[in-house]
C-alpha positions in Angstrom: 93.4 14.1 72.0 92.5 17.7 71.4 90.0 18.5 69.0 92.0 19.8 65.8 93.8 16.6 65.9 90.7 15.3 65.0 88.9 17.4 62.7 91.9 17.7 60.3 92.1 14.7 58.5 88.5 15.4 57.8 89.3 19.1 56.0 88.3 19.8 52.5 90.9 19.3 49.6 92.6 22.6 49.6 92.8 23.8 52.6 96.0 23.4 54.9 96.5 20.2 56.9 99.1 20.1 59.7 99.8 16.5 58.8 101.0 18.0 55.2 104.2 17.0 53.8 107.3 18.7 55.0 109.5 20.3 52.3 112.0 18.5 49.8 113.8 21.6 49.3 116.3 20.2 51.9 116.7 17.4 49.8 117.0 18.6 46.7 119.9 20.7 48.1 121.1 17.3 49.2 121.1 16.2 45.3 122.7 19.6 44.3 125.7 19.0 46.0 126.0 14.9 46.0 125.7 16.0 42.0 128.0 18.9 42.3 130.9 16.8 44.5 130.0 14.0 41.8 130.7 16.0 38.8 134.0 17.5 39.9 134.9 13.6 40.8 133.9 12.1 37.5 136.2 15.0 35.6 139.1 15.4 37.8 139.6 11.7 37.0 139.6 12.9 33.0 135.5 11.0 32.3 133.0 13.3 31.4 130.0 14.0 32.8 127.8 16.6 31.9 127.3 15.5 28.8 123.7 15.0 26.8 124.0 10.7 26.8 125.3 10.8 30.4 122.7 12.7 31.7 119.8 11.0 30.1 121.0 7.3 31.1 121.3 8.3 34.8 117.9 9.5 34.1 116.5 6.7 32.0 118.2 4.1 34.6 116.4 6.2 37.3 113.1 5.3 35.8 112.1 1.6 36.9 113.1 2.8 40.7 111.4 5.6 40.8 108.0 4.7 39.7 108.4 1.8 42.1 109.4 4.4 44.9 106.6 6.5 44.3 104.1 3.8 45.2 106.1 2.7 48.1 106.0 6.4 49.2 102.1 6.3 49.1 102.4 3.5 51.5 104.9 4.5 53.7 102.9 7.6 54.1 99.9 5.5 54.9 102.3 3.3 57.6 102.4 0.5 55.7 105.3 -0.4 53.1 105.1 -3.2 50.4 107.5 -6.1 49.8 105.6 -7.2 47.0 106.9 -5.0 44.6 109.3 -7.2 43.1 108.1 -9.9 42.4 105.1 -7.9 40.9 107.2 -6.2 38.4 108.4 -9.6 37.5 104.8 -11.2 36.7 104.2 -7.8 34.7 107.3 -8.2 32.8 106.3 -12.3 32.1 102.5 -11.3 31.7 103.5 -8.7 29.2 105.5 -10.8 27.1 103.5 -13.7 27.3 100.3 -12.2 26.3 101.6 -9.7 23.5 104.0 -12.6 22.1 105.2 -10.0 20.0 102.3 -9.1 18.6 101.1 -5.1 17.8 97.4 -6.0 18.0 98.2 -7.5 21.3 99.9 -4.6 22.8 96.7 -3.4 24.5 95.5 -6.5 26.0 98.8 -7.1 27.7 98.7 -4.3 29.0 95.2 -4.4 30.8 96.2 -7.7 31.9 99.0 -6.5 34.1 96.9 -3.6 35.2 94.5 -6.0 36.4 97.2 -8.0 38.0 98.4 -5.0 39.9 95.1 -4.1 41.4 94.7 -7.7 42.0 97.4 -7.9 44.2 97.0 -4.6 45.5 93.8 -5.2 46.7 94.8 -8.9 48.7 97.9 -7.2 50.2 95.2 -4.2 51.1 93.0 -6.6 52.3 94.9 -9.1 54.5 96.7 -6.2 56.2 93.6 -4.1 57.2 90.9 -7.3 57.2 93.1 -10.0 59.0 95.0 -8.1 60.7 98.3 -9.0 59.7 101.9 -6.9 59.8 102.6 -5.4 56.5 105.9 -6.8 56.5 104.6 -10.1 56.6 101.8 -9.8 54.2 103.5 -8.0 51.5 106.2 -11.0 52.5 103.8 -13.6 52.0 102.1 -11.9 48.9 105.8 -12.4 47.2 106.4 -15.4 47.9 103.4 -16.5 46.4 104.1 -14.8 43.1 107.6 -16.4 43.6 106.3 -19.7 43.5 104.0 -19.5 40.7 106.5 -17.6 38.4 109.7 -20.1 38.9 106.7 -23.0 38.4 105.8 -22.1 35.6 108.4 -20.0 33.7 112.3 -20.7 33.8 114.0 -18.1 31.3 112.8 -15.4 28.9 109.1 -16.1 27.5 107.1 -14.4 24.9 108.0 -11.3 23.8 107.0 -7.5 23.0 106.4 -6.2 19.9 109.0 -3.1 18.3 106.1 -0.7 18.8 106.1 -1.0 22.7 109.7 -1.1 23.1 109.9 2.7 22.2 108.3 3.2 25.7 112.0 1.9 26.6 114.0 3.6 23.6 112.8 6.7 22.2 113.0 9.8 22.9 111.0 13.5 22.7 114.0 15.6 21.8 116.2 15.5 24.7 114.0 14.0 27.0 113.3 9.9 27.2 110.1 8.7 27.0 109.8 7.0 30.0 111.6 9.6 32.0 108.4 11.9 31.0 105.9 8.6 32.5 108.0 8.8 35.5 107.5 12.5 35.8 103.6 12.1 34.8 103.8 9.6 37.5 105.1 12.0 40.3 103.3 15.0 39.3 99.7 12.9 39.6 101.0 11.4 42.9 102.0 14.8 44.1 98.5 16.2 42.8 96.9 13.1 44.6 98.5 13.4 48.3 98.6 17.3 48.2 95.1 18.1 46.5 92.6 15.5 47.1 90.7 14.2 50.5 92.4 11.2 49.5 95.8 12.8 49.8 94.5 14.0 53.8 93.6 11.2 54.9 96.7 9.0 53.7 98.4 11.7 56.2 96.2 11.6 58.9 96.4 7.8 58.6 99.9 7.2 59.1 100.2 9.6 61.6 97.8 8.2 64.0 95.1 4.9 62.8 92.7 5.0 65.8 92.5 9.5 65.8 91.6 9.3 62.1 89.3 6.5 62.5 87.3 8.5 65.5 87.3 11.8 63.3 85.3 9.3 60.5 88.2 8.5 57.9 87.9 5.2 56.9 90.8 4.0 57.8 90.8 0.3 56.6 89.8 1.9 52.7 92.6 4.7 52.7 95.1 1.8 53.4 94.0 -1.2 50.5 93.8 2.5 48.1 97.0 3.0 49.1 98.4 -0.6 48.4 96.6 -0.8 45.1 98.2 2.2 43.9 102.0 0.9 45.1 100.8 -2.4 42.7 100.2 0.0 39.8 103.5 1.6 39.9 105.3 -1.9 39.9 103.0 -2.5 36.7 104.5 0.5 35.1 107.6 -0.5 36.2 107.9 -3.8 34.7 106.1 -2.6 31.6 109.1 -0.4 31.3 111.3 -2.8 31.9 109.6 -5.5 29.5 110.2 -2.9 26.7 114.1 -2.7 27.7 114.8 -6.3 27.5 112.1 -7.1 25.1 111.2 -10.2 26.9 110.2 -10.9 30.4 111.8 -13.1 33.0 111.0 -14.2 36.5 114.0 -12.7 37.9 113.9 -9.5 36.4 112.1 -7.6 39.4 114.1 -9.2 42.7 117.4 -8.7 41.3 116.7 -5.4 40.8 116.2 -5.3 44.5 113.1 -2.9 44.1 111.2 -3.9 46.9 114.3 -2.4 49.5 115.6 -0.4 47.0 112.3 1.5 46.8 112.0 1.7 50.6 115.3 3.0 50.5 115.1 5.9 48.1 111.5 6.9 49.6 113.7 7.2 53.1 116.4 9.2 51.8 113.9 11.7 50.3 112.7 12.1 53.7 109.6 9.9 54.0 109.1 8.2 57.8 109.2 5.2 57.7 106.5 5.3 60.5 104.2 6.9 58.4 102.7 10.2 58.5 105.3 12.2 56.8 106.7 12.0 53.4 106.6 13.6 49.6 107.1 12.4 46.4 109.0 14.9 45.2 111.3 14.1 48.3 111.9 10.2 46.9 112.7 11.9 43.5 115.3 13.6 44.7 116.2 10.6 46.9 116.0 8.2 43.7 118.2 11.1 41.5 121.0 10.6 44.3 120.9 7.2 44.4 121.6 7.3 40.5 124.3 9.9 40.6 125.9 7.9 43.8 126.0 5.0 41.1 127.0 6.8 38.4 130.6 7.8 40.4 130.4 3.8 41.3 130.7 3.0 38.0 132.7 5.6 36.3 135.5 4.3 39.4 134.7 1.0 39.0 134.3 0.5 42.5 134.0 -3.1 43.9 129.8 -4.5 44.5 130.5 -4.8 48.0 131.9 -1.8 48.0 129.2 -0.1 46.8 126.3 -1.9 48.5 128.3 -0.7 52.0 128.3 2.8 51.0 124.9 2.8 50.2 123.9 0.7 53.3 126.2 3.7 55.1 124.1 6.8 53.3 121.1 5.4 54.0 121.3 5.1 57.7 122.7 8.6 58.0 120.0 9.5 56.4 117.5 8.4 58.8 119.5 9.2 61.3 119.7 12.6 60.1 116.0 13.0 59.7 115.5 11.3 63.3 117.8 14.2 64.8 115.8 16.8 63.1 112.6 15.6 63.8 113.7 15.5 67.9 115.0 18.8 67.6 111.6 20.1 66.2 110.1 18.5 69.1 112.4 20.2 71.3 111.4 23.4 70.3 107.9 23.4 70.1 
């Protein structure tokens, strides 16, 4: 172990970190032409697609993924992952509904409630993964499974509801631009901010890159990872607060068939985050979550069959990693 290795991870906020992020400009150029090929599609079969309302539903529908995937980047990053997402946007979108009953005056306490919630479950995930021990996979497993069982005991369909007030988080709109696709861009701009700017941010990298060098160069190791864990929770609130405000009412199903535990994963890996940790931006899983939505938006406009579409998506996924795997032994090749 040579001595930079360890001294980075401790360096101050600021100052440049080998284990930084590498750029999403590749990716982005990735979403330029998926959109490009994906426009010429879309109007050569005689739809439209650059138009105002086309544009800000793929955007809008790209909100409840991407928050998710933002936390799930933080993780990855950290070389851990979290397959409790779903299930806790599903308890946010029941909490929500349940405590605000449609109430105004109730808006704020269901609100805190779920955020409690998340750093709840945060925490334990945090906690059983770096305090027992246990594989992330089957932690965060466990952890959903457990909010599975105590959701489908207790509720069955739709319960409570949301007032009109907090279903504008859903609806409305500042001008062009949705509300909630200006919380998912507040989102990844104080994610960026946090892993490119803080010590937090350096030692998250340092973590997932190598455990035992950033613990000998006096990171606290076991602390970056729970942080890390309850921030992924807190994204999964958001994310089933802005689903709650779609439907209006919140289910137990609403957050595992959305899929956003893999589906998260997924979009984090196709903006270039290792799924070994170590290596990863959120600006990447943007761009990975935008081509996801415009891959979807084709789907749709060709009415292309479910299977259909999950195989393509299986397929473009592991040529991503594959892709990223190549590069990364070609690097190695040439230092």
């Amino acid at each position: 172990m040579t001595t930079s290795t360890v001294a980075r991870p401790a360096a101050r906020p600021g100052l440049p970190l080998d284990a930084a992020p590498a750029s999403s400009a590749p990716v982005w150029l990735v979403f330029g032409g998926v959109f490009a090929v994906a426009w010429l599609l879309v109007e050569l079969n005689g739809g439209q697609f650059m138009t105002v309302e086309n544009l800000q539903n793929m955007a809008v529908r790209s909100v409840a993924l991407g928050l998710v995937a933002v936390g799930q980047t933080i993780v990855l990053i950290g070389g851990s992952l979290d397959l409790s997402v779903a299930y806790m946007v599903s308890v946010t979108a029941v909490g929500a509904s349940f405590v605000m009953q449609g109430d105004p005056d109730r808006m704020a306490l269901g609100v805190a409630v779920t955020l409690v919630l998340g750093v709840v479950v945060g925490l334990v995930n945090g906690l059983i993964v770096t305090g027992l021990r246990v594989n992330a996979f089957i932690a965060t497993l466990g952890t959903s499974l457990v909010m599975s069982g105590i959701l489908n005991a207790l509720f069955t369909n739709f319960t409570g509801a949301v007032p009109r007030q907090f279903q504008g988080l859903g609806y409305q709109a500042l001008g062009p631009v949705p509300v909630a696709v200006l919380l998912l861009l507040a989102v990844v701009a104080l994610a960026w901010y946090l892993l490119r700017r803080t010590r937090f941010g350096y030692h998250l990298y340092a973590v997932g890159g190598s455990a035992e060098a950033a613990r000998l160069s006096g990171v606290r190791t076991d602390r970056v990872v729970v942080t890390a864990h309850v921030l992924c929770s807190l994204t999964a609130v958001l994310t089933g607060l802005f689903l709650v405000s779609r439907l209006r009412s919140g289910a137990p199903w609403v957050g595992p068939d959305g899929g956003y535990d893999l589906e998260s994963i997924a979009a984090a890996v196709v903006g270039g985050t290792a799924l070994a940790g170590g290596r990863g931006s959120v600006a990447g899983t943007l761009a990975g979550v935008l081509i996801l939505a415009v891959i979807d938006q084709v789907f749709n406009e060709f009415e292309v069959n479910a299977f259909l579409k999950t195989l393509i998506r299986g397929v473009i996924i592991v040529g991503a990693v594959a892709l990223y795997a190549a590069r990364g032994r070609r690097s190695e090749g040439s230092f």
